[in-house]
C-alpha positions as CSV (number, residue, x, y, z in Angstrom):
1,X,14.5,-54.4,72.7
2,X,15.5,-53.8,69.2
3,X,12.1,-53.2,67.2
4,X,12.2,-54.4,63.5
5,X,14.5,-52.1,61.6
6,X,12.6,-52.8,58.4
7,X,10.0,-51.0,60.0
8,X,12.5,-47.5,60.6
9,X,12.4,-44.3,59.2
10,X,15.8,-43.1,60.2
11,X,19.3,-44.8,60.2
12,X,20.9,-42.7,62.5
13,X,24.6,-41.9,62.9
14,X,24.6,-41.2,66.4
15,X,28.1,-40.6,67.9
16,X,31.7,-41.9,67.7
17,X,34.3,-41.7,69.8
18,X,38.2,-42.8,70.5
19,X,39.7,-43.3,73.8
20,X,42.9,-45.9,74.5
21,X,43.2,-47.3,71.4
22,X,40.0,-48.2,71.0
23,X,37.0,-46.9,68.1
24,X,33.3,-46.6,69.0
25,X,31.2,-46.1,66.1
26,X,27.3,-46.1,67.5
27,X,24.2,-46.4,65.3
28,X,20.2,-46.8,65.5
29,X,17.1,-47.4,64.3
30,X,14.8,-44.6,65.0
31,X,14.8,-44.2,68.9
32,X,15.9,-47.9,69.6
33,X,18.8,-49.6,70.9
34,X,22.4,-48.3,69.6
35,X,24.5,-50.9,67.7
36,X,27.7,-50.4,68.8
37,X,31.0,-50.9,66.7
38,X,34.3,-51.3,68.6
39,X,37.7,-51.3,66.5
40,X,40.6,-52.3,68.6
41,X,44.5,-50.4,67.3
42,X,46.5,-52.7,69.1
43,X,49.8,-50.6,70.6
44,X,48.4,-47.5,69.9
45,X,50.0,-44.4,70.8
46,X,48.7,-40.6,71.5
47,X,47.3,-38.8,68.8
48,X,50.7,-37.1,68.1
49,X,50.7,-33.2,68.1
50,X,49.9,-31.7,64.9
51,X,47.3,-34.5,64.0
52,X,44.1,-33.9,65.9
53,X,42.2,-32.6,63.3
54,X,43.5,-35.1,60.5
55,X,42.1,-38.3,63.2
56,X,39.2,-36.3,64.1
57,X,38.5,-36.4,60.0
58,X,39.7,-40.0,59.4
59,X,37.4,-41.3,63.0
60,X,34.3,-39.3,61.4
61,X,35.4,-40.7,57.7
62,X,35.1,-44.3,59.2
63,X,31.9,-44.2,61.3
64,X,30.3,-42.8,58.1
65,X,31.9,-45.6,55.7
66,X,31.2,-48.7,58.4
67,X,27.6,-47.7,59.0
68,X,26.8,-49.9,55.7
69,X,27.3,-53.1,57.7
70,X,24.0,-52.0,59.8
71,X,22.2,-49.5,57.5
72,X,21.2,-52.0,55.2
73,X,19.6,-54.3,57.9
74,X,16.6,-52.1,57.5
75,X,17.4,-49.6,54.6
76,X,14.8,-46.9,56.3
77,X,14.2,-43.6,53.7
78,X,16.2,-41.3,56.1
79,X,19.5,-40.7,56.9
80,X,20.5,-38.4,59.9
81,X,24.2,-37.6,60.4
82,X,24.6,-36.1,63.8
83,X,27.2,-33.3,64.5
84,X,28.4,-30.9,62.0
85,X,26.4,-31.3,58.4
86,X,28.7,-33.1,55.3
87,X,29.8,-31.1,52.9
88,X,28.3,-31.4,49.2
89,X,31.4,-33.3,48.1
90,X,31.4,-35.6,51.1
91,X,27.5,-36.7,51.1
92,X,28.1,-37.5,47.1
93,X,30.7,-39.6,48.3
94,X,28.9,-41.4,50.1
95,X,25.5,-42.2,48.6
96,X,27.8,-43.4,45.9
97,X,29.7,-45.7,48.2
98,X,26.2,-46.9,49.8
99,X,24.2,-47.5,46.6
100,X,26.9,-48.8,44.7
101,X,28.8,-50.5,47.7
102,X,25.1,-52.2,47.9
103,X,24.3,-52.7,44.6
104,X,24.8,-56.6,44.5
105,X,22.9,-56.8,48.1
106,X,20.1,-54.6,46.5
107,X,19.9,-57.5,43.4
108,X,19.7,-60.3,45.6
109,X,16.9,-58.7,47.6
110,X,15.2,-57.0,44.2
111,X,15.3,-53.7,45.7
112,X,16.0,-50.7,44.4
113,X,18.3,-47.8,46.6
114,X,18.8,-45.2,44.1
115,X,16.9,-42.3,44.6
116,X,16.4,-43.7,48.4
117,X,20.1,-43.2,50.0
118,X,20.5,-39.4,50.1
119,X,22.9,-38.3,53.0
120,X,22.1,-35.0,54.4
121,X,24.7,-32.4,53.3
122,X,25.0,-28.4,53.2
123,X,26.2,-26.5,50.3
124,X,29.5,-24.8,52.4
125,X,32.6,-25.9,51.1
126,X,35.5,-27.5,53.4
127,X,38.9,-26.4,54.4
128,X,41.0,-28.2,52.1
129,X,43.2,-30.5,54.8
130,X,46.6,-29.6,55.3
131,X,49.7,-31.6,54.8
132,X,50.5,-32.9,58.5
133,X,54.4,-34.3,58.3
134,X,53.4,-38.3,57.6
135,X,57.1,-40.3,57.7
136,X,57.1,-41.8,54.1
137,X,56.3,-45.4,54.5
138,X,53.2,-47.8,53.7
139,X,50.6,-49.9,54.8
140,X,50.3,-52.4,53.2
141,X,46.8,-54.5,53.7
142,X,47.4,-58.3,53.1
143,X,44.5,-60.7,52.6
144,X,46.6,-64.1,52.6
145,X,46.1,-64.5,48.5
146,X,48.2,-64.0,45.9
147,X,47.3,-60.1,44.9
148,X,48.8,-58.8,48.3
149,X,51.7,-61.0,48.5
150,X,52.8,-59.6,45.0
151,X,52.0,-56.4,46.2
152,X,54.5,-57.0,49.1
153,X,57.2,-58.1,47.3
154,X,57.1,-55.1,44.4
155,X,57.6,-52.8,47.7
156,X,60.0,-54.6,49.1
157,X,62.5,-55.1,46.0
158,X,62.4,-51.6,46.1
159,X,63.4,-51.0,49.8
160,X,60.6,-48.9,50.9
161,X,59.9,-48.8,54.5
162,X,56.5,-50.6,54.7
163,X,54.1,-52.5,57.3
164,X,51.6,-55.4,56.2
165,X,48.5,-54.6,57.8
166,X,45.3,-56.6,57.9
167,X,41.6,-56.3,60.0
168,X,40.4,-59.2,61.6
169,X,41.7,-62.2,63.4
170,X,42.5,-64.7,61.0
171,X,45.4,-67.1,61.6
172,X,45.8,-67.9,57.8
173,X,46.2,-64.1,57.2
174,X,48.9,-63.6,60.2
175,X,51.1,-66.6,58.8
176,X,51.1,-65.6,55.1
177,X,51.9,-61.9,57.1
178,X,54.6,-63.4,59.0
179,X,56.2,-64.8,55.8
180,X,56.6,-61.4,54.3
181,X,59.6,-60.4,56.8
182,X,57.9,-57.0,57.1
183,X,56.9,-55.7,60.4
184,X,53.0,-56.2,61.0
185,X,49.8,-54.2,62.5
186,X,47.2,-56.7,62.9
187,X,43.6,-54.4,63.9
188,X,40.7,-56.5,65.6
189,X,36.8,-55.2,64.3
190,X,34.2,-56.2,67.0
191,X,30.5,-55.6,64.8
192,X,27.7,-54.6,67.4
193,X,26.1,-57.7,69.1
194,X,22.9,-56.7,68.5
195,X,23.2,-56.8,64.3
196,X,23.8,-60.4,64.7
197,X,20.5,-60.2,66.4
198,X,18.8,-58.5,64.0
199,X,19.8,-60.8,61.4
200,X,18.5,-64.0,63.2
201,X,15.4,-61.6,63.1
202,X,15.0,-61.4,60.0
203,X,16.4,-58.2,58.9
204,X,17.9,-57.7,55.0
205,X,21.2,-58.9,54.7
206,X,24.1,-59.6,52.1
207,X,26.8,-58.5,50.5
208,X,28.2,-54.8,51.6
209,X,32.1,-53.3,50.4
210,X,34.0,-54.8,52.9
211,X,37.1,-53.1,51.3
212,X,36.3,-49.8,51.6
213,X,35.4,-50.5,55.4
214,X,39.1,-51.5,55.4
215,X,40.0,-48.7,53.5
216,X,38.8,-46.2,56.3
217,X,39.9,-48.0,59.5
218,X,43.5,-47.9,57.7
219,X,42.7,-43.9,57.2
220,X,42.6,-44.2,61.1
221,X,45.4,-46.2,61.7
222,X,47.6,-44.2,59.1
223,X,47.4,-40.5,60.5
224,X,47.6,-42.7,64.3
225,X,50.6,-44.4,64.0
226,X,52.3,-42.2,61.2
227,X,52.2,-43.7,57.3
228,X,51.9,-41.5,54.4
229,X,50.4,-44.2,52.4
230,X,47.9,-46.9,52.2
231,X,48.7,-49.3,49.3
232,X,46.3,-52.2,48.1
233,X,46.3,-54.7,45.7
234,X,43.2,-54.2,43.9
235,X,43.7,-55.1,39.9
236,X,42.2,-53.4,37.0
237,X,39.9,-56.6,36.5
238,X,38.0,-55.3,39.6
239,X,36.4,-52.5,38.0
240,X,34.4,-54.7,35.5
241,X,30.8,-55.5,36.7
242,X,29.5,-58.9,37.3
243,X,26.3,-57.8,35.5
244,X,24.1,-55.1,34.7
245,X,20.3,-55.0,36.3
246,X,17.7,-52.8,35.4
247,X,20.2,-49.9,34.1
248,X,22.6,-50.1,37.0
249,X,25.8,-52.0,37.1
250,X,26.1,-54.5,39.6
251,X,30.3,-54.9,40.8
252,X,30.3,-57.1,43.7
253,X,33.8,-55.5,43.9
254,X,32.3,-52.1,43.7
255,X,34.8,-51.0,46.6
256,X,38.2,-52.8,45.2
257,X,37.8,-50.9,41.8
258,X,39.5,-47.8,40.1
259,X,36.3,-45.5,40.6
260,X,35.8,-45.9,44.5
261,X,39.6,-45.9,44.4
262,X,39.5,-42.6,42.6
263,X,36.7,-41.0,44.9
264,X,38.3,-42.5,48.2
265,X,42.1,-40.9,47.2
266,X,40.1,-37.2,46.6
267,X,38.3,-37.3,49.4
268,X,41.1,-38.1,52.2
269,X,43.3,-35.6,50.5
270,X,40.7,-32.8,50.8
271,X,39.5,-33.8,54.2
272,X,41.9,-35.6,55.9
273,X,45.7,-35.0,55.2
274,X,47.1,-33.7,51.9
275,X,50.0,-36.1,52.4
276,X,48.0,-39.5,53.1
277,X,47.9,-41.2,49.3
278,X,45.7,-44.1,48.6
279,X,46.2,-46.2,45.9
280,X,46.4,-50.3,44.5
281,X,49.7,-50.7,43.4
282,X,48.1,-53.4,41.1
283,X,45.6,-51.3,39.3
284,X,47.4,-51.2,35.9
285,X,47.4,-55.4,35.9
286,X,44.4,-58.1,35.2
287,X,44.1,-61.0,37.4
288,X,46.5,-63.0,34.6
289,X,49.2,-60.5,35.0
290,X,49.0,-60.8,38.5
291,X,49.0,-64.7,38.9
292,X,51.7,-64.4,36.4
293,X,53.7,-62.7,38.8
294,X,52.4,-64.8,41.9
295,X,54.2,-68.0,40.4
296,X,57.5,-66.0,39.3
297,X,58.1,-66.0,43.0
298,X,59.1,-69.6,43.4
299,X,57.6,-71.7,46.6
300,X,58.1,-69.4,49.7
301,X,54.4,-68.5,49.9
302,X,52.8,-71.5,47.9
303,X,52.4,-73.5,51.4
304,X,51.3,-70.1,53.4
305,X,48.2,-68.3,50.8
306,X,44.9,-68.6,50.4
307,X,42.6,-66.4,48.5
308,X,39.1,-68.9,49.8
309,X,36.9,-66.8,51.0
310,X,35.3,-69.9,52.8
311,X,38.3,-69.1,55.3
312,X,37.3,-65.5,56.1
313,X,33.6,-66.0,56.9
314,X,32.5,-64.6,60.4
315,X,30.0,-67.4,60.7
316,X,29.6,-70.8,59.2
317,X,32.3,-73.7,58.1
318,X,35.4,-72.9,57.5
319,X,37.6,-75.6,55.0
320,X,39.7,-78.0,56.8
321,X,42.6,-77.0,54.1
322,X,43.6,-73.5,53.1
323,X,41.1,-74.5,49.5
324,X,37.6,-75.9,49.8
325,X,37.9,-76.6,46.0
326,X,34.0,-75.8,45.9
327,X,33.7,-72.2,45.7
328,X,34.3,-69.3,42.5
329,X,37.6,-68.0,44.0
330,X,39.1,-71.7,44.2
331,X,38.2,-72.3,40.6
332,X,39.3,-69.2,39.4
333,X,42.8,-69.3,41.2
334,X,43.3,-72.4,40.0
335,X,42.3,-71.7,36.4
336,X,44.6,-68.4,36.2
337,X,47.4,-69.8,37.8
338,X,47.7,-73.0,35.6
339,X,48.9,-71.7,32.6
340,X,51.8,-70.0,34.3
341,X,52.9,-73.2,37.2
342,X,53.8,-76.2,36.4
343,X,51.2,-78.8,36.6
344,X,52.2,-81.1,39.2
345,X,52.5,-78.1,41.7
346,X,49.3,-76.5,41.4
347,X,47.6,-79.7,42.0
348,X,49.7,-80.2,45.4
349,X,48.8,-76.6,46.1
350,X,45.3,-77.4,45.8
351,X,45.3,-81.2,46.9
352,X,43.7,-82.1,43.4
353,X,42.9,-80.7,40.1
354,X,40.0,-79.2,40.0
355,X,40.0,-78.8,36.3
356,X,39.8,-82.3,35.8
357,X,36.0,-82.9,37.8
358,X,33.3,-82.7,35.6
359,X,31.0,-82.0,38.2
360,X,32.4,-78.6,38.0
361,X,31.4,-77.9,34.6
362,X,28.8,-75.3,35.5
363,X,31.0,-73.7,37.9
364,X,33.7,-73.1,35.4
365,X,30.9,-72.1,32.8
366,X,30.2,-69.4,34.5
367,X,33.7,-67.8,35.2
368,X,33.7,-68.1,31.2
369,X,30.8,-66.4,31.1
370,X,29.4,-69.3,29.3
371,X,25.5,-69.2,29.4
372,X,26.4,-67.5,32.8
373,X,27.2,-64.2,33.7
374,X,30.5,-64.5,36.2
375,X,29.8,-65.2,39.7
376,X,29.6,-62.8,42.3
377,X,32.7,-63.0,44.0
378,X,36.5,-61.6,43.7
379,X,37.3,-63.2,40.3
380,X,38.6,-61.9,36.6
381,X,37.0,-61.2,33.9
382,X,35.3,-63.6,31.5
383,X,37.4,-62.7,28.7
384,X,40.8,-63.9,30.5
385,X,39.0,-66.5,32.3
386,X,38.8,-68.0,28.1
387,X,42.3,-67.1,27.8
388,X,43.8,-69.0,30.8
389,X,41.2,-71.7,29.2
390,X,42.3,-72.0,25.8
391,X,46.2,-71.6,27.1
392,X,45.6,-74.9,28.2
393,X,43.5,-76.3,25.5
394,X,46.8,-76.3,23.1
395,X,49.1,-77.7,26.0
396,X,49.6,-81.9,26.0
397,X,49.3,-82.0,30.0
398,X,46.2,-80.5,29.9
399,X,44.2,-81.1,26.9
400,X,42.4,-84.2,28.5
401,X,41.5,-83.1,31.5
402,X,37.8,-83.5,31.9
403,X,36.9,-79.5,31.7
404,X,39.6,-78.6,29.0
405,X,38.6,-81.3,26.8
406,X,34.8,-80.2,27.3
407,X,35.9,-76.2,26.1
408,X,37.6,-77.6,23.0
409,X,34.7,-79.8,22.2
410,X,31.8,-77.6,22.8
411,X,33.0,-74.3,23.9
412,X,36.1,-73.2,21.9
413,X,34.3,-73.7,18.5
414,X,31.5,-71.1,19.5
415,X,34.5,-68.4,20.2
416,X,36.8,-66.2,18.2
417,X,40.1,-67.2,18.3
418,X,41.6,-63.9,17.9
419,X,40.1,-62.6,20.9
420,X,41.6,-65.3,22.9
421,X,45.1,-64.7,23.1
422,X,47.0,-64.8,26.5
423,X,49.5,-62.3,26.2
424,X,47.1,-59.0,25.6
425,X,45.9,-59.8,29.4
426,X,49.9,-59.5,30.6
427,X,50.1,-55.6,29.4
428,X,49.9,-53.1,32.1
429,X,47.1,-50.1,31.5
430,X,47.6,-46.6,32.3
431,X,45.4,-45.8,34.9
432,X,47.0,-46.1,38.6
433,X,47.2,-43.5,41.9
434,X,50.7,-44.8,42.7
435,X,52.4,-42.1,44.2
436,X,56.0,-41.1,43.2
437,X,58.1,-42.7,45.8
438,X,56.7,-45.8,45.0
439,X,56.6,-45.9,41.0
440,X,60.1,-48.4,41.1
441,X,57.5,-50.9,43.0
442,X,54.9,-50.6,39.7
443,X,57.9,-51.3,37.5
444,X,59.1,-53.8,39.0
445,X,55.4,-56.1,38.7
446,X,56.6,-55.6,34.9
């Protein structure tokens, strides 16, 4: 019987293995019970010759990265790696990934990790990894919302040979996957039974970086099934925090943003395969620029995407509709794309208008950062948030809706008009990982 894991000392990384396709990542509490991980690469072939060490790399890479999903059930003050001891660079990577990855779990629970997540390492440096012969095409994760789908299409105007990818089993996801045309690797991740247990027990839980969990299993699937690169479509808006605690930013997109984007890229060059690139093609955007581009595309994927979270959850209800029009992603889709679609099909989209329902006030105060600091979910910044808002604040259709007329009563005349233009937000930045062969994609988003 699994004992308390509050109680622990050690968070143990036991073993993990790979046989037929299948991923076994096992983990425990002290001396109890492993909780045992299983991811599922559907069609998978041999490791191919020349590759053994890279998978080896990439299956160690991912038992460390998906061990956040139990660790924090009882946060215990040690952390044993077995096998051969990480490397200085690797353990840095990740505590960083663990107390930043929990950083909005760690707020909600008013706890503190830093200082307590140290990962045991040795002072020897690595082998750098070698180059091992990937064929030049992409994996491209989808989501079902709007940021992938514009991700796909960049690729695709371009030509490159490219695969939309995606973990889980969600139908929504598979038919916005299916309306890309691309071919389609769809992974299945079984958590360990006994965490759900632990959690009806009582255990700490909440939010952990589900995208850099993705990020390794693709590391995995990449050097299996042969892809030289992994390409997400993280924007720049996800490396702002949703609020700062106690001197420590708190991102709940920690793991979508340019920094853990940064660290990830290093550390798979250096450890796993010199030629395996990760990147966002997105990363020079903000959330504006991007839903810009989203409506540009005309109607072929306004029926099929859905960027509710409500629809991904592993437990609870689901929406009966691909929007729930109660949550911060709904409202902030809505919000970002209405300056850019025409009125009548964004409310069809969304089955009503969402920015005419006063009893959403506070809801949309808070993506404003109005009294509020932003909510902690995959949303923009506050700043473009009051751009998308006072777009609409000078346009007839929408001026008397219930929440545009409230900003231009009682918000807009506390704000700075110069500092809410729309067009500033539509400017790529520099910063982006975007490999070479895939620089006409990043042009083409402008």
């Amino acid at each position: 019987m699994q004992a308390d894991p509050r109680e622990s000392q050690r968070f143990r990384f036991v073993r993990h293995a790979y046989a037929d396709g299948v991923a076994e990542l096992a983990y425990a509490f002290d001396d109890g019970p492993e909780l045992v991980e299983r991811i599922t690469f559907p069609g998978a072939p041999a490791i191919p010759a020349g590759r053994e060490a890279a998978f080896a790399a990439a299956l160690r890479l991912l038992h460390l990265v998906a061990g956040v999903s139990y660790y924090k059930a009882g946060i215990p003050p040690a952390i044993v790696v077995e096998g051969a001891p990480l490397d200085d660079e690797g353990a840095a990577m990740f505590d960083a990934l663990y107390v930043h990855g929990l950083a909005e779990f760690a707020y909600r629970n008013r706890l503190d990790l830093r200082g307590r997540i140290r990962f045991p390492s040795s002072a020897a440096k690595p082998v750098a990894a070698p180059a091992i012969g990937l064929p030049k095409r992409s994996l491209l994760p989808i989501g079902g919302g709007k940021d992938s789908v514009v991700a796909v299409e960049a690729v695709k105007s371009i030509g490159a040979d490219a695969t939309a990818a995606w973990v889980g089993n969600s139908p929504l996801i598979a038919e916005c996957a299916a309306r890309t045309g691309l071919s389609t690797l769809n992974i299945s991740r079984e958590l360990a039974p006994g965490l759900f247990e632990l959690n009806r027990l009582g255990a700490w839980n909440g939010h952990i970086p589900v995208t850099a969990i993705n990020s390794a299993i693709l590391v995995v699937a990449a050097v299996l099934y042969g892809y030289d690169s992994i390409v997400f479509a993280n924007e720049r808006s996800a490396s702002v925090a949703t609020l700062e605690y106690d001197g420590q930013e708190v991102n709940h997109q920690w793991s979508k943003g340019f920094g853990f984007e940064k660290t990830f890229h290093d550390y798979v060059h250096s450890h796993v395969a010199a030629d395996l690139d990760y990147c966002s093609l997105l990363r020079p955007w903000s959330e504006l620029a991007v839903t810009s581009a989203f409506a540009r595309l005309g109607g072929e994927y306004f029926g099929v995407f859905s960027s509710c979270n409500r629809n991904f959850r592993i437990l609870g209800p689901k929406p009966a509709d691909r929007w729930c029009g109660q949550c911060p992603k709904c409202h902030f889709v809505f919000l970002a794309l209405a300056p850019f679609m025409p009125k009548p099909r964004l409310t069809s989209i969304f089955g009503r208008n969402l920015l005419d329902d006063p009893d959403l006030a506070a809801a949309f105060d808070a993506l404003l950062e109005f009294h509020d600091h932003k909510p902690f979910e995959c949303v923009g910044e506050g700043a473009e948030a009051r751009a998308a808002m006072f777009a609409l604040a000078n346009r007839p259709e929408w001026q008397e809706d219930a929440l545009v007329a409230r900003f231009r009563r009682e918000i807009l005349p506390q704000l700075d008009p110069s500092e809410l233009a729309l067009e500033p937000w539509l400017q790529p930045g520099a910063s982006h990982l975007v490999p070479a062969r895939l620089l006409g994609a990043l042009d083409a988003l402008g």
